[in-house]
C-alpha positions as CSV (number, residue, x, y, z in Angstrom):
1,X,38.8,-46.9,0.1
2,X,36.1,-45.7,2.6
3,X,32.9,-47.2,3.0
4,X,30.9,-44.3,1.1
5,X,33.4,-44.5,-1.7
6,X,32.8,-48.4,-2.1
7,X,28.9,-47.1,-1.8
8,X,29.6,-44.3,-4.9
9,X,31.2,-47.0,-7.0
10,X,28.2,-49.3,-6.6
11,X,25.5,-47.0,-7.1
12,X,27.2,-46.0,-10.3
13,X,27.5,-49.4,-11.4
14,X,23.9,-49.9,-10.4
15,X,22.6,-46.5,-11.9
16,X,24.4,-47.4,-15.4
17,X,23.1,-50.9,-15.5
18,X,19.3,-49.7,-14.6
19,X,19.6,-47.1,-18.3
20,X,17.6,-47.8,-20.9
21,X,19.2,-49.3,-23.7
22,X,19.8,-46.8,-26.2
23,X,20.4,-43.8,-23.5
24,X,22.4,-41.2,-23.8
25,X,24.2,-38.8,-22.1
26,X,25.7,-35.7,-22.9
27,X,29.0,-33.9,-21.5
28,X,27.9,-30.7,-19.6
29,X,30.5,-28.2,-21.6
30,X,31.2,-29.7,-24.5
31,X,27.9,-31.6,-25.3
32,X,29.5,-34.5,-26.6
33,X,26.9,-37.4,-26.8
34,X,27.8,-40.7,-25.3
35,X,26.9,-44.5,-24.5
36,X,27.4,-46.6,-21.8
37,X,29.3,-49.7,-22.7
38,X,30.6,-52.5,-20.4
39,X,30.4,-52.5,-16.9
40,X,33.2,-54.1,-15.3
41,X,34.2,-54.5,-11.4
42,X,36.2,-51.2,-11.6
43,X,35.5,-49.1,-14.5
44,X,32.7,-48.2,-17.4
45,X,33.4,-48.5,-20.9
46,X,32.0,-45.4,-22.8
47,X,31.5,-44.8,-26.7
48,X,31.1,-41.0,-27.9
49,X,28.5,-40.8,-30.8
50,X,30.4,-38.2,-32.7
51,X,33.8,-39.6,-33.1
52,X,33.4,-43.4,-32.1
53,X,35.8,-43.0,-29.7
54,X,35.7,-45.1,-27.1
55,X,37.1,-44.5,-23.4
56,X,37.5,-46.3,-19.9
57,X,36.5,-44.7,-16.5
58,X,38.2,-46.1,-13.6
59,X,36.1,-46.4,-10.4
60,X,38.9,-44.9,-8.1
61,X,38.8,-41.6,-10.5
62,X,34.8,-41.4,-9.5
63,X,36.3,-41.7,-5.9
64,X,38.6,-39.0,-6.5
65,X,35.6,-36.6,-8.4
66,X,33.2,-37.5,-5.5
67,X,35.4,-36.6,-2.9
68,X,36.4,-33.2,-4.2
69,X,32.8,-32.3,-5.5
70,X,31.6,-32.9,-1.9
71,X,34.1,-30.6,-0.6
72,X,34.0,-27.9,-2.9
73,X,31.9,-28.3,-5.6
74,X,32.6,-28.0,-9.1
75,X,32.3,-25.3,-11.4
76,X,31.2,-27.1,-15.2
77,X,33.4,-24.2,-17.1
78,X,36.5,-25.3,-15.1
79,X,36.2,-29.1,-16.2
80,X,39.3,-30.5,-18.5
81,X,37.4,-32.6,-21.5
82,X,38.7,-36.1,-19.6
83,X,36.9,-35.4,-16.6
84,X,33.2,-34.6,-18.2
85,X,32.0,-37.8,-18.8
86,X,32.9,-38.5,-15.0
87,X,31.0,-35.6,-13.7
88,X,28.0,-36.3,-16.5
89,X,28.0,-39.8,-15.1
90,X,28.0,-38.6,-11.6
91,X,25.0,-36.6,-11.8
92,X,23.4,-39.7,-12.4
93,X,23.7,-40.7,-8.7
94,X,20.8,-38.8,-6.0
95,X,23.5,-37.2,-4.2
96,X,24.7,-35.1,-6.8
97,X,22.9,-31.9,-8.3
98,X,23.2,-29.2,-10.8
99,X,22.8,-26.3,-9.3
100,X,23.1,-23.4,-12.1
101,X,26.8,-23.5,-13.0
102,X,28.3,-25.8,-10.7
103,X,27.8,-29.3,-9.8
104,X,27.5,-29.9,-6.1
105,X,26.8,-32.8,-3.5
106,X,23.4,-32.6,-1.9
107,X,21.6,-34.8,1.0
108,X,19.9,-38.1,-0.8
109,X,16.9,-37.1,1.0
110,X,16.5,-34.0,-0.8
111,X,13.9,-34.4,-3.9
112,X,15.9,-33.4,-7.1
113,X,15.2,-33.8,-10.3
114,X,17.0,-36.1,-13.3
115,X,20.2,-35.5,-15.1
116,X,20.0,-33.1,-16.8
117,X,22.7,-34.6,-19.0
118,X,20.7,-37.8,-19.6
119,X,18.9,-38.0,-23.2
120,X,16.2,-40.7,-23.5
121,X,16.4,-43.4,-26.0
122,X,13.5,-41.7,-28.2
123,X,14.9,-38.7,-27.8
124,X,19.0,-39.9,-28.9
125,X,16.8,-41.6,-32.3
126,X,15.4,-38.0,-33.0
127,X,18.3,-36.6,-32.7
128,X,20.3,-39.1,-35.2
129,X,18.2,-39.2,-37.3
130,X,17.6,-35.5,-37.9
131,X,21.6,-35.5,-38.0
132,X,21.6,-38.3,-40.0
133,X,19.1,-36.5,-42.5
134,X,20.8,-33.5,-42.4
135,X,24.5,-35.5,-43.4
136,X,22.6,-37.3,-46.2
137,X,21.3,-34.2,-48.1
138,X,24.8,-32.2,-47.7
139,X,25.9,-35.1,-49.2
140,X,23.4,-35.7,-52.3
141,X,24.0,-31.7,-52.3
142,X,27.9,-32.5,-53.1
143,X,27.7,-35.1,-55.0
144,X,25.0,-33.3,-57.9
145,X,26.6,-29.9,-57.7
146,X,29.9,-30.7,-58.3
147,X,31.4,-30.0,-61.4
148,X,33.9,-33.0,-63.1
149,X,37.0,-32.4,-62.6
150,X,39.6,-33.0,-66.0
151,X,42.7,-34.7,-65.6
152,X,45.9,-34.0,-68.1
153,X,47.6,-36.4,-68.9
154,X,51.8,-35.2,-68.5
155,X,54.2,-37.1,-70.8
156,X,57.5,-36.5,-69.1
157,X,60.4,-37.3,-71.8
């Protein structure tokens, strides 16, 4: 591990930590809400809002993504579903940048602006709840318009 990958995996570690509680962040092609869980010495546990799944992301995998984004680039329609929250948490960091389509590696120097994958905390509540409110009259919808189903008894001889 090089020097600037040991540097990657601490800013991300640092970046995660400074969030405010109740963050979240979204996955740039799929837009699949998520949480930051535990931070550990070589990995982030995340938590998707939408299923409750929960998933690991190994430091030397941020390595790998950092490494290839800085040479190349990457496009955001090309990313597998694994690798999104990776690049979502990535963009976190000053040296990387959306730029339209693509995700690239840019000077730390250079002003850029925020994630654009990052969702405040009072903007994630507005969001559940609307969801939430939306969920809760489909199902008070269901539950008065449907009609009661008969069952028959079968006598088998």
């Amino acid at each position: 591990m090089s020097a600037s990958n040991g540097d990657r995996w601490e800013t991300v570690q640092d970046r995660c930590a400074a969030l405010e509680r109740g963050t979240q962040l979204v996955t740039p092609l799929s837009d699949r809400p998520f949480r930051i869980g535990e931070i550990g010495t070589d990995r982030l546990s995340v938590q998707f809002d939408d299923s409750h799944e929960k998933r690991t992301l190994w430091a030397s995998q941020f390595e790998l993504l950092g490494d290839r984004i800085a040479e190349h680039g990457l496009t955001i329609t090309d990313l597998p579903p694994r690798v999104e929250p990776y690049v979502t948490v990535l963009t976190l960091l000053p040296t990387y940048a959306v730029q339209e389509d693509e995700i690239v590696s840019v000077p730390e120097s250079e002003g850029r602006e925020e994630s654009p994958y990052l969702v405040s905390p009072a903007a994630a509540r507005r969001d559940r709840n609307a969801s939430t409110t939306t969920h809760c009259c489909w199902r008070t919808f269901w539950r008065t318009s449907r009609t009661p189903i008969r069952r028959r008894s079968v006598r088998i001889r």
